[in-house]
Structure formats: C-alpha cells, structure tokens
VOLOGU-962188 format. One record per residue (C-alpha): residue number from 1; residue in one letter; x, y, z. Coordinates in nm, 3 decimals. Layout:
N
+------+-------+---------+---------+---------+
: fimi : rotor :      xx :      yy :      zz :
+------+-------+---------+---------+---------+
:  NUM :     A :       X :       Y :       Z :
...
+------+-------+---------+---------+---------+
***
This chain:
211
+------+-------+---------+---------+---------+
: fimi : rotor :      xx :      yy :      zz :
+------+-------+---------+---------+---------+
:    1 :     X :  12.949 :  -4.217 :  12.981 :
:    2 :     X :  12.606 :  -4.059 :  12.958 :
:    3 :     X :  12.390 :  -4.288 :  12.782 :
:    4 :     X :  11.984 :  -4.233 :  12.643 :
:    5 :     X :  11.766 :  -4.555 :  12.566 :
:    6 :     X :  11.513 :  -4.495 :  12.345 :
:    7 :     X :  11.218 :  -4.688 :  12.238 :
:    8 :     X :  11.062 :  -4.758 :  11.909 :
:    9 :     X :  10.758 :  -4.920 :  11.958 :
:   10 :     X :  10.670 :  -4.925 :  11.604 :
:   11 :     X :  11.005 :  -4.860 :  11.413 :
:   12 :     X :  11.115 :  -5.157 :  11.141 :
:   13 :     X :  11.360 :  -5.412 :  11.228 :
:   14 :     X :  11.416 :  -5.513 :  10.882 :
:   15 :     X :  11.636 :  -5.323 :  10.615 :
:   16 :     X :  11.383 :  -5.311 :  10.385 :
:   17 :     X :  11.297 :  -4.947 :  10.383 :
:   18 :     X :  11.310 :  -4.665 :  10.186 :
:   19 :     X :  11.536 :  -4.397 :  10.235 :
:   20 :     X :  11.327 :  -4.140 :  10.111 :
:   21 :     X :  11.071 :  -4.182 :  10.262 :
:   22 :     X :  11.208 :  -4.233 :  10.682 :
:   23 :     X :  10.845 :  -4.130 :  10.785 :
:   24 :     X :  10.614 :  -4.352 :  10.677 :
:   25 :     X :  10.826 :  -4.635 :  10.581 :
:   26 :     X :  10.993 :  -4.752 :  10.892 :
:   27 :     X :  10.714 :  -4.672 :  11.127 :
:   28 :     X :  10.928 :  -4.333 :  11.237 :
:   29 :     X :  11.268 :  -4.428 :  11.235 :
:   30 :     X :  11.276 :  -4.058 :  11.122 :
:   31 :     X :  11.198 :  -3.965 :  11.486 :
:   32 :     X :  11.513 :  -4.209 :  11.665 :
:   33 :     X :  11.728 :  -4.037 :  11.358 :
:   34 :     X :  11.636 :  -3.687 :  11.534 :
:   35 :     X :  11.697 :  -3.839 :  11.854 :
:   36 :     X :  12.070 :  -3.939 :  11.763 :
:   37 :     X :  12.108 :  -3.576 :  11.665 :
:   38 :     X :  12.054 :  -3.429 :  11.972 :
:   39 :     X :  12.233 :  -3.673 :  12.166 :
:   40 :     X :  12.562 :  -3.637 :  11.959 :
:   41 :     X :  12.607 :  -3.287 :  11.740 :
:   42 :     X :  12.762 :  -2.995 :  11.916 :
:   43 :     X :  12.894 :  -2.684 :  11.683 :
:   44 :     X :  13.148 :  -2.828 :  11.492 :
:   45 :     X :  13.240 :  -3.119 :  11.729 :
:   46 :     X :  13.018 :  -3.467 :  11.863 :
:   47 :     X :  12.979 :  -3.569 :  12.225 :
:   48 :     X :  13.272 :  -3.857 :  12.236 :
:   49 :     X :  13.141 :  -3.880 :  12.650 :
:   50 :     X :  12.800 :  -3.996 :  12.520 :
:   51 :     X :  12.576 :  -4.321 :  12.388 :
:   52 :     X :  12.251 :  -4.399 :  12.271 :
:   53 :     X :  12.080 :  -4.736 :  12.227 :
:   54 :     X :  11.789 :  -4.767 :  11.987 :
:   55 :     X :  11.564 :  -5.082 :  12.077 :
:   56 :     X :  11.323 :  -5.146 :  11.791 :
:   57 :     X :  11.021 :  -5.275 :  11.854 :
:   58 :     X :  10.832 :  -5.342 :  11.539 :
:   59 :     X :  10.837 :  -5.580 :  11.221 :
:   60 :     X :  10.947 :  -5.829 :  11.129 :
:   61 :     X :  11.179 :  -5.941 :  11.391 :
:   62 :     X :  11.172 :  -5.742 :  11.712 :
:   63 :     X :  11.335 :  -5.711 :  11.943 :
:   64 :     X :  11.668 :  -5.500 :  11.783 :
:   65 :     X :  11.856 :  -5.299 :  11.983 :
:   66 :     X :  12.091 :  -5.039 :  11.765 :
:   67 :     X :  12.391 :  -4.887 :  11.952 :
:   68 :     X :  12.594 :  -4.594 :  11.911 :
:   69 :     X :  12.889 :  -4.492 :  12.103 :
:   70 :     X :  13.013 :  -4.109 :  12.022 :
:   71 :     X :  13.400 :  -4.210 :  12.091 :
:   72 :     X :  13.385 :  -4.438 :  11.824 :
:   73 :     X :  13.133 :  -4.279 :  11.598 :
:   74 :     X :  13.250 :  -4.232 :  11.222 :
:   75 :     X :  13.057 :  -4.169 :  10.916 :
:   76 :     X :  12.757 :  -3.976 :  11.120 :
:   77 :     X :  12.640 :  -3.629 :  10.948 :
:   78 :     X :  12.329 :  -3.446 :  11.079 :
:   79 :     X :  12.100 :  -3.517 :  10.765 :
:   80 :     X :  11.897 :  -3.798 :  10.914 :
:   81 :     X :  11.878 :  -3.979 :  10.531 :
:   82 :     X :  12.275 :  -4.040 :  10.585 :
:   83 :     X :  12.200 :  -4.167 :  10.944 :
:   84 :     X :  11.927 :  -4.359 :  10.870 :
:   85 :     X :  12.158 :  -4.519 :  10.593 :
:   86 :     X :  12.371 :  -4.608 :  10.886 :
:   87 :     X :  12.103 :  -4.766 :  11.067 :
:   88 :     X :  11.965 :  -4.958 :  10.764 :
:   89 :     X :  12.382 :  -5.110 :  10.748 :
:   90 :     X :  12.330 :  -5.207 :  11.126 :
:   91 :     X :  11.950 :  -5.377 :  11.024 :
:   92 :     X :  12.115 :  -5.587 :  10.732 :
:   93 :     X :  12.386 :  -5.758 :  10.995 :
:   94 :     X :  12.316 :  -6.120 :  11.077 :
:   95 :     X :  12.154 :  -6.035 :  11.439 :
:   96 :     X :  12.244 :  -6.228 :  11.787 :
:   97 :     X :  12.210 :  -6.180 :  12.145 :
:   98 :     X :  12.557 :  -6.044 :  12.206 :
:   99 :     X :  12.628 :  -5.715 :  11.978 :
:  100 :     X :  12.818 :  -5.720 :  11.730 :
:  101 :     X :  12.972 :  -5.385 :  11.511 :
:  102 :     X :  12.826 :  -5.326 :  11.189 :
:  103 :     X :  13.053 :  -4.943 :  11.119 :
:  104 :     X :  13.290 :  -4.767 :  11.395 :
:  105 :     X :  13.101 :  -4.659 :  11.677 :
:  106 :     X :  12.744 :  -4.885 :  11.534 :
:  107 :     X :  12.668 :  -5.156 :  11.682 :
:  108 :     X :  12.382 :  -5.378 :  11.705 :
:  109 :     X :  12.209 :  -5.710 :  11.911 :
:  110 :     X :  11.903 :  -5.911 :  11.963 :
:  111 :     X :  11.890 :  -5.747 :  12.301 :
:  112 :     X :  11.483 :  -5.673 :  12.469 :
:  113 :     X :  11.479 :  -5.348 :  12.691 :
:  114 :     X :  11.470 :  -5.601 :  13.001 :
:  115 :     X :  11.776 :  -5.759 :  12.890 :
:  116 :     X :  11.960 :  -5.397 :  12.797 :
:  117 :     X :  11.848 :  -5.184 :  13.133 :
:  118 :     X :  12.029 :  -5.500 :  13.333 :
:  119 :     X :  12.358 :  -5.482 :  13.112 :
:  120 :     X :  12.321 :  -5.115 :  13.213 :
:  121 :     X :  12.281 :  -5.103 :  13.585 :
:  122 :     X :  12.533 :  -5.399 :  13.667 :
:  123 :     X :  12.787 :  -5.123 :  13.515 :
:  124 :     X :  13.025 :  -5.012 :  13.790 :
:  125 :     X :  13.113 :  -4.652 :  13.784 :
:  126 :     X :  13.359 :  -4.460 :  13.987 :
:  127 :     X :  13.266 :  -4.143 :  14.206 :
:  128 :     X :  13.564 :  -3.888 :  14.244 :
:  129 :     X :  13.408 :  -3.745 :  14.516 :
:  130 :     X :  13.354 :  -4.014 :  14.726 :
:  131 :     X :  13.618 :  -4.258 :  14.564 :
:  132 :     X :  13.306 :  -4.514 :  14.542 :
:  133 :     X :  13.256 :  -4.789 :  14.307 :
:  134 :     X :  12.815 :  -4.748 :  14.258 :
:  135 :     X :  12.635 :  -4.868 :  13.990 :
:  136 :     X :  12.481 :  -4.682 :  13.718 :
:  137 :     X :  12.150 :  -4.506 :  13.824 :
:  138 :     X :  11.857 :  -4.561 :  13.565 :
:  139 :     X :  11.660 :  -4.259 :  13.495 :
:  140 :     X :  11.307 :  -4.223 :  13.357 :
:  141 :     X :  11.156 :  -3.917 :  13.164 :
:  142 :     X :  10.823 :  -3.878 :  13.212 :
:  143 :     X :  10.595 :  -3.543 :  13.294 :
:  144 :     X :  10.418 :  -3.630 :  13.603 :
:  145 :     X :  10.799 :  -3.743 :  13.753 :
:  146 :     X :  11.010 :  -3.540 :  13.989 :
:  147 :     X :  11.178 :  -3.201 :  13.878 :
:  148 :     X :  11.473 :  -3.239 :  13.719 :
:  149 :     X :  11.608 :  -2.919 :  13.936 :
:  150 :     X :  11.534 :  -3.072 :  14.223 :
:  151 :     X :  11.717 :  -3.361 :  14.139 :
:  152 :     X :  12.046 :  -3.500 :  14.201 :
:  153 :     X :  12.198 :  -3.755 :  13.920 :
:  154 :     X :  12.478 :  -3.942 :  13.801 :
:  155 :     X :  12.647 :  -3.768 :  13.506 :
:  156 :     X :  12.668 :  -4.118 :  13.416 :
:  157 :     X :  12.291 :  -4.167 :  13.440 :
:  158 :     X :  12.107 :  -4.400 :  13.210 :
:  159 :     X :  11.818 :  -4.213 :  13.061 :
:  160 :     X :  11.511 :  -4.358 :  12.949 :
:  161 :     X :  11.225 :  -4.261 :  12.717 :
:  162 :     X :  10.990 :  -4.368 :  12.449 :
:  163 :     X :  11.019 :  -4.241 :  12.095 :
:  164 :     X :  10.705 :  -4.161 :  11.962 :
:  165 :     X :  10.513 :  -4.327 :  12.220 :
:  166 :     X :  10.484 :  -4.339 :  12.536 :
:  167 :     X :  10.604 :  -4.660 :  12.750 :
:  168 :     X :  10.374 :  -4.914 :  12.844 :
:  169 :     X :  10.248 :  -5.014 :  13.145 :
:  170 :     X :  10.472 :  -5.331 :  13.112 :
:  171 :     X :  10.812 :  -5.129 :  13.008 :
:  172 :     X :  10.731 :  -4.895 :  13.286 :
:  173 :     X :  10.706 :  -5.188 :  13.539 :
:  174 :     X :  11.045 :  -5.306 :  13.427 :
:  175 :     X :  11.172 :  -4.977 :  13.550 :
:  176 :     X :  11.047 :  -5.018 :  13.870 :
:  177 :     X :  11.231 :  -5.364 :  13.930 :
:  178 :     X :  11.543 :  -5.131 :  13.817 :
:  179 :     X :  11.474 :  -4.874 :  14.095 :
:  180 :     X :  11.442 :  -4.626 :  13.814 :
:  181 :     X :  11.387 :  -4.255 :  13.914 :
:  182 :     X :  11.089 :  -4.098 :  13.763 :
:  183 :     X :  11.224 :  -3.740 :  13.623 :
:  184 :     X :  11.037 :  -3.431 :  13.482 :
:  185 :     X :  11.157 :  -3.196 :  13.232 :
:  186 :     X :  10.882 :  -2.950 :  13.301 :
:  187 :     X :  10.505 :  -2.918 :  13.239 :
:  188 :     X :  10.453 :  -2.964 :  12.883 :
:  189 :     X :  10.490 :  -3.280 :  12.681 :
:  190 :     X :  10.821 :  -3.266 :  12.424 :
:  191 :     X :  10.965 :  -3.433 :  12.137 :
:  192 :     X :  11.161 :  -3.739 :  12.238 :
:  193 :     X :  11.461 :  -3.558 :  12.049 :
:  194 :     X :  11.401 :  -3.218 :  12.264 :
:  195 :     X :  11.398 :  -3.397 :  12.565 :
:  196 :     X :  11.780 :  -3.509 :  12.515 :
:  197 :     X :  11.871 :  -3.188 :  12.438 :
:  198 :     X :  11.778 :  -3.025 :  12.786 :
:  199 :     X :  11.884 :  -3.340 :  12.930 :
:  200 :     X :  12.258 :  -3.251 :  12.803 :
:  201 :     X :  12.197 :  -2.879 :  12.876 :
:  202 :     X :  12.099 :  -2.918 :  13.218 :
:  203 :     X :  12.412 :  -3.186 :  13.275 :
:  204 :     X :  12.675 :  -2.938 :  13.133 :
:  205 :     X :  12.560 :  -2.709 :  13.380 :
:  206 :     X :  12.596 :  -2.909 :  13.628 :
:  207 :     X :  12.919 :  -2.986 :  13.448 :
:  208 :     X :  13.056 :  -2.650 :  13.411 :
:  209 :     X :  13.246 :  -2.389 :  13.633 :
:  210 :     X :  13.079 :  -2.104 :  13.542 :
:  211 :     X :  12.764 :  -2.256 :  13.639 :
+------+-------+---------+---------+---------+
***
C-alpha cells in the first residue's frame, strides 16, 4: 500500500464550513481536496493499492487526522465540492484517538503527525525479492533532498509533505527520529497535489515491464 501524509497547517477541523466557498473558508481544504485527486483518479478507474492521510492542523480542535483508503473508497468523484462534502461528514464524527469510519473507505482520529508517522513505520511489509519482513520506509519531499532517480524506495513507501506550507522545523525534526529520507522531485518548487502525481508516475515505472 502506497500511502501520502499530508499536512494542513491551517485547514479547519470543525464542520462548520462552507461548501462553496473551499478556499477561503477552511483555510485551503481546497488544496488537500486536489491532493486526494491526484493520489486516487486514474482514467476511468481509482488506485485501490493507495492511501492518503490528511492531518489538520488548524481551528478549533487540532489535531485531526482524515484517512482515506482507495480499496474501500465509495462515494469519491473528482469535483473537490463533493469531496470536500465527504470530508466535512468525517469533521462532524465524534473524534477519538483510535479512528473510527465515518463513509467506506473515510476514516478519521484524533491522531498528531508524531503519533501517525509511528503507526506507519511499525507496519511490517513483505519483500518478494528478498522474502524479508522490513518495515515501512518514511519518505520526505522536499527540493534541496536527494534525486528521486537516484533513489531506491519501497513501493510501499510512506510519503510525506506539507500542503500549502512547508513543514516546520519541529515536523521536520520528527522525521529525523523516523530515519526519514529526504527526496527531490526536481529543481522547482510544485503544488503539493503535483508532487503526488510524479510520485505515482515515477513508481509505475518502476512498476511496469515496459519500463
């Protein structure tokens, strides 16, 4: 299972928004909704091999941590105003540590990024090629990190980056307790949403025969 962490430094964790209006009235929500785009939507099909965990960061009750798995996922279209509805659902749910499912494939917690990242690496996966039992490697996108053609990762990798801003200094020093690899897209800076989108690129090349 590929999985993306995103964070939303400023984005609502309240339901009280307004759906027309995902810009300015969840402090960009409308940029996470983007983000769940390009981790899911193929041509006619989702990724069912991929997740994506939202951790909200901003009033009135942070921390949040919204979760979607694609195997489960119902109900998701590409218009972010229907997603964000789905998000809003997961928002209204009575919130505690452990997550709990607010629609198929939604689920949501009281989870901080600390907390999430650990759930994350103590997950065992199994190698094929070696017939090893490792544990997930946590990956960090960030420009001044190592090429990401250079690199060699876990198709199961846990990738990390910040929605519309950048980590802090403290976030970024949690990824260093998690041995976190420090990964570079290329030269120029990107939307958090265009980022996924060559992330899942460059792994279904890796993926792929005719490659």
């Amino acid at each position: 299972m590929r999985s993306f962490v995103i964070i939303g430094h400023r984005v609502k964790t309240s339901s009280d928004f307004n759906l027309n209006d995902l810009c300015a009235s969840t402090g960009r929500l409308d940029i996470l909704l983007r983000c769940i785009n390009a981790a899911f939507f193929l041509s006619g099909d989702i990724r069912r091999d991929t997740e994506i965990y939202l951790v909200l960061l901003g009033e009135p009750e942070p921390p949040k941590t919204v979760h979607l798995v694609g195997s489960e996922l119902k109900y998701l279209n590409p218009d972010e105003r229907s997603t964000g509805a789905l998000i809003r659902n997961a928002l209204m749910k009575e919130i505690k540590n452990e997550e709990i499912r607010s629609t198929p494939g939604i689920y949501v917690s009281g989870k901080n990024f600390e907390e999430l990242l650990k759930d994350l690496e103590n997950q065992i996966i199994y190698l094929k090629e070696t017939g090893e039992d490792i544990r997930r490697e946590i990956v960090y996108l960030k420009e001044e990190g190592e090429d990401v053609r250079q690199m060699d990762l876990q198709n199961d990798a846990v990738f990390v980056l910040g929605g519309q801003k950048d980590l802090t200094e403290d976030e970024e020093e949690i990824l260093k307790k998690h041995n976190a690899k420090t990964v570079s897209l290329g030269p120029v800076k990107l939307h958090a949403s265009h980022c996924i989108t060559i992330v899942n690129n460059e792994m279904d090349r890796r993926n792929s025969k005719h490659f």
